[in-house]
C-alpha positions as CSV (number, residue, x, y, z in Angstrom):
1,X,-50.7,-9.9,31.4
2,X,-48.9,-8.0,28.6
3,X,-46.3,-10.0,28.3
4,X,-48.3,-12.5,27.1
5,X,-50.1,-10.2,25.0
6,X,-46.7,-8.9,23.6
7,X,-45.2,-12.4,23.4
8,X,-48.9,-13.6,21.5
9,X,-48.1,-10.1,19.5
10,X,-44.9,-11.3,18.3
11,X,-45.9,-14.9,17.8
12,X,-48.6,-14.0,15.2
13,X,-45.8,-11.7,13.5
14,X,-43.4,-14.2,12.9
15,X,-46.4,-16.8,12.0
16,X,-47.6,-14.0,9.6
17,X,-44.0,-13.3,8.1
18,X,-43.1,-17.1,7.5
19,X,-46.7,-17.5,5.6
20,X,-45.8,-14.7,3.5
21,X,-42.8,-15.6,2.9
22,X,-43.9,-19.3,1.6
23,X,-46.7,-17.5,-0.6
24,X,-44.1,-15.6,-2.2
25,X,-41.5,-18.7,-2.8
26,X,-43.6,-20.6,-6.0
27,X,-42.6,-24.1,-7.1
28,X,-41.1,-22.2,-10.1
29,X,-39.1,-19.4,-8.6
30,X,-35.6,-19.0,-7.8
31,X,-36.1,-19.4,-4.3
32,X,-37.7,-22.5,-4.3
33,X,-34.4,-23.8,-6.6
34,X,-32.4,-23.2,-4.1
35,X,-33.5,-26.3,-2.5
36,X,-32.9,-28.6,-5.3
37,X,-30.2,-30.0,-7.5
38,X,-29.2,-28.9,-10.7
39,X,-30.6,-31.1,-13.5
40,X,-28.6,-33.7,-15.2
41,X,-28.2,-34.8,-18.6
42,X,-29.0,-38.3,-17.7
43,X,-32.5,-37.5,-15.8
44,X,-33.6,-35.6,-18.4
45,X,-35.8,-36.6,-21.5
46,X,-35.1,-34.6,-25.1
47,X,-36.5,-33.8,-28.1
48,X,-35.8,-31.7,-30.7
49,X,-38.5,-30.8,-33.9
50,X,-37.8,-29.0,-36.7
51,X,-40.7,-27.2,-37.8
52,X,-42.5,-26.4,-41.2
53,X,-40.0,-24.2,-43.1
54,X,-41.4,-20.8,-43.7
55,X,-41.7,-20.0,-47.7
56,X,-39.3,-17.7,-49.1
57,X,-37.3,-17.4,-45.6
58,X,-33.5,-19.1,-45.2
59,X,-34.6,-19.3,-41.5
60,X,-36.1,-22.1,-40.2
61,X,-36.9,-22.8,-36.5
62,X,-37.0,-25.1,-34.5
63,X,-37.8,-26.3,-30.2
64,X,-36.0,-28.4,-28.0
65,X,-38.3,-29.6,-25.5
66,X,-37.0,-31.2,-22.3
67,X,-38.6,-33.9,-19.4
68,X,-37.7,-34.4,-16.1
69,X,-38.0,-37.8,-16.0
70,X,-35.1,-38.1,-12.4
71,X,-37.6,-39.3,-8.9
72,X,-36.7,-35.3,-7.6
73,X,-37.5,-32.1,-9.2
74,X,-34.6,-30.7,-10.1
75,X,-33.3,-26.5,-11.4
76,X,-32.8,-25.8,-14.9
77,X,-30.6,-22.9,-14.4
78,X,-29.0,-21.6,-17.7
79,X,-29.2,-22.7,-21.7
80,X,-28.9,-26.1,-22.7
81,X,-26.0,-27.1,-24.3
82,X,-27.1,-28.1,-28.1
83,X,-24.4,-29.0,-31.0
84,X,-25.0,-30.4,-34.7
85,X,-21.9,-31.6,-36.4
86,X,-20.8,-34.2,-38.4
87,X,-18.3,-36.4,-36.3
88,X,-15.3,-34.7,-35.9
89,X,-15.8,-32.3,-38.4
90,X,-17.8,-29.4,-38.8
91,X,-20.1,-27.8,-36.1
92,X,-22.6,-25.6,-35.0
93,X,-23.4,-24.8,-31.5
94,X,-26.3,-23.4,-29.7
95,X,-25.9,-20.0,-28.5
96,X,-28.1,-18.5,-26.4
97,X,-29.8,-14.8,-26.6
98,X,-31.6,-13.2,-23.8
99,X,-31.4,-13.7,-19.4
100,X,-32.1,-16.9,-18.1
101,X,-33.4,-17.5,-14.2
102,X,-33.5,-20.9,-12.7
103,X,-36.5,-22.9,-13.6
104,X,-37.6,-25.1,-10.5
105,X,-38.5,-28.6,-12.4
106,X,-40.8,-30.9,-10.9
107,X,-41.1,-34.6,-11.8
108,X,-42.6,-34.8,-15.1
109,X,-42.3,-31.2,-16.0
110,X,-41.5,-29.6,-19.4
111,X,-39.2,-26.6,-20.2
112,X,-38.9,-25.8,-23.8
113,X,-36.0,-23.5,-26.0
114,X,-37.0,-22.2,-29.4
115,X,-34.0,-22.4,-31.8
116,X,-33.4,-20.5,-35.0
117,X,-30.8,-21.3,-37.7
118,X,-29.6,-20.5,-41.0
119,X,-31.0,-23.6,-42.9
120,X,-29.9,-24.0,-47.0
121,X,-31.3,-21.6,-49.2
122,X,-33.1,-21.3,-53.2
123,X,-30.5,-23.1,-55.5
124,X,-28.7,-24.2,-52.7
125,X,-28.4,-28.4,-51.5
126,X,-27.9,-29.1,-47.7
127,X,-24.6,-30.1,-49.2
128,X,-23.7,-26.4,-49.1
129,X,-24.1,-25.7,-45.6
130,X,-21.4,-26.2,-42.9
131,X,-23.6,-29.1,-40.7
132,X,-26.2,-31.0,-41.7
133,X,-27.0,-34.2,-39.9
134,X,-30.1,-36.0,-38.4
135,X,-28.3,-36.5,-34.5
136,X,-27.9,-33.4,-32.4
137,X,-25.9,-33.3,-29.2
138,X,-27.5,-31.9,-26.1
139,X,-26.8,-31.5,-22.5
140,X,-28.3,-30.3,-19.1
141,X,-27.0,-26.9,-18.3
142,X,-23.8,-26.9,-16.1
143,X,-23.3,-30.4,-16.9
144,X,-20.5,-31.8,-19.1
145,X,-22.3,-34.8,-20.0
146,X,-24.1,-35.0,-23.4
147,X,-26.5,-36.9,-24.9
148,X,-26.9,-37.6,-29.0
149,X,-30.5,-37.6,-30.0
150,X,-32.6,-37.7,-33.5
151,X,-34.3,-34.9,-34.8
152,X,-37.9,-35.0,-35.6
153,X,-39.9,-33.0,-37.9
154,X,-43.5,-32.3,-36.9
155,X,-45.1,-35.4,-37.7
156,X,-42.7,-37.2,-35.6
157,X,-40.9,-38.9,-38.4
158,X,-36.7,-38.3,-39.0
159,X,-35.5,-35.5,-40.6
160,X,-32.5,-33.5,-40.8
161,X,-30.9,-30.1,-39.2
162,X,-29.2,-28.9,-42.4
163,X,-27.3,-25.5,-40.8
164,X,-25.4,-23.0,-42.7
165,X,-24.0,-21.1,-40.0
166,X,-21.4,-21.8,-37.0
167,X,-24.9,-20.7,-34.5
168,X,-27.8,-21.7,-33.9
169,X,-29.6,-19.2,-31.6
170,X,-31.7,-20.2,-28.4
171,X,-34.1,-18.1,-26.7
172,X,-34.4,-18.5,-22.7
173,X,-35.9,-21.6,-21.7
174,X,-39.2,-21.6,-20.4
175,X,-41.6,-24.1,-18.5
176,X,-44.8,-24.9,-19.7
177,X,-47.6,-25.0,-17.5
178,X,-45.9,-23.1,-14.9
């Protein structure tokens, strides 16, 4: 009789420990990632919107939003990889600021990177700056595939990334709704 109660005993143990466990591993953590692929350029849907320029400031911000739009959730597991440059010439490259951990992407879900940039100043023409161009160049992180996409303002219409640095800073990508 009490090895049954001691084999019951450590059957509702391991029951317990592997319930726990899954509590603990959300469809966002690291853990969870683990069991996916990383995401692809390809899979991916982007946009990137310039937003309203702040008055007196020679900042001006921006957010690159990405889809999953692959059949499989996929990880998101570093910075994007973000260039504006004007064919062969001139460039400016995203650089990010801050730790990343692995974002575990379902189908359909969104992960978003705020990016800041030196953008042309009072008395000063996008001319002036080192990049300015209405294309920017993005990829999937740990992926050497790109993909060349329009900038938007706002309102959804074309506009233009006029940057007067060799950066343009990214914060740590983040999902929404998750």
């Amino acid at each position: 009789m009490q090895r049954r109660s001691g084999l019951a005993s450590a059957v509702a143990a391991l029951t317990l420990s592997v319930t726990a466990g899954l509590a603990l591993t959300g469809c966002g953590s690291g853990r969870m990632a683990a069991l996916h692929a990383n995401c692809r350029t390809k899979s991916l849907s982007w946009q990137v919107t310039v937003l309203k320029a702040v008055p007196h400031s020679v900042r001006r911000e921006a957010r690159l939003s990405v889809v999953n739009k692959g059949s499989q959730p996929c990880v998101f597991d570093g910075f994007p990889t973000f260039a504006v440059h004007v064919g062969k010439g001139p460039e400016s490259d995203g650089k990010g600021q801050g730790r990343t951990m692995p974002i575990d992407l379902a189908r359909g879900g969104t992960v978003t990177t705020s990016l800041r940039y030196k953008d042309h100043g009072p008395g000063m023409t996008p001319a002036d700056c080192l990049v300015s161009n209405d294309e920017v160049a993005v990829g999937a992180p740990r992926d050497r595939h790109q993909k060349v996409i329009k900038v938007r303002d706002e309102k959804g219409k074309k506009t233009r990334m006029n940057v007067c640095e060799e950066n343009v800073w990214m914060t740590p990508p983040v999902e929404l709704g998750g």
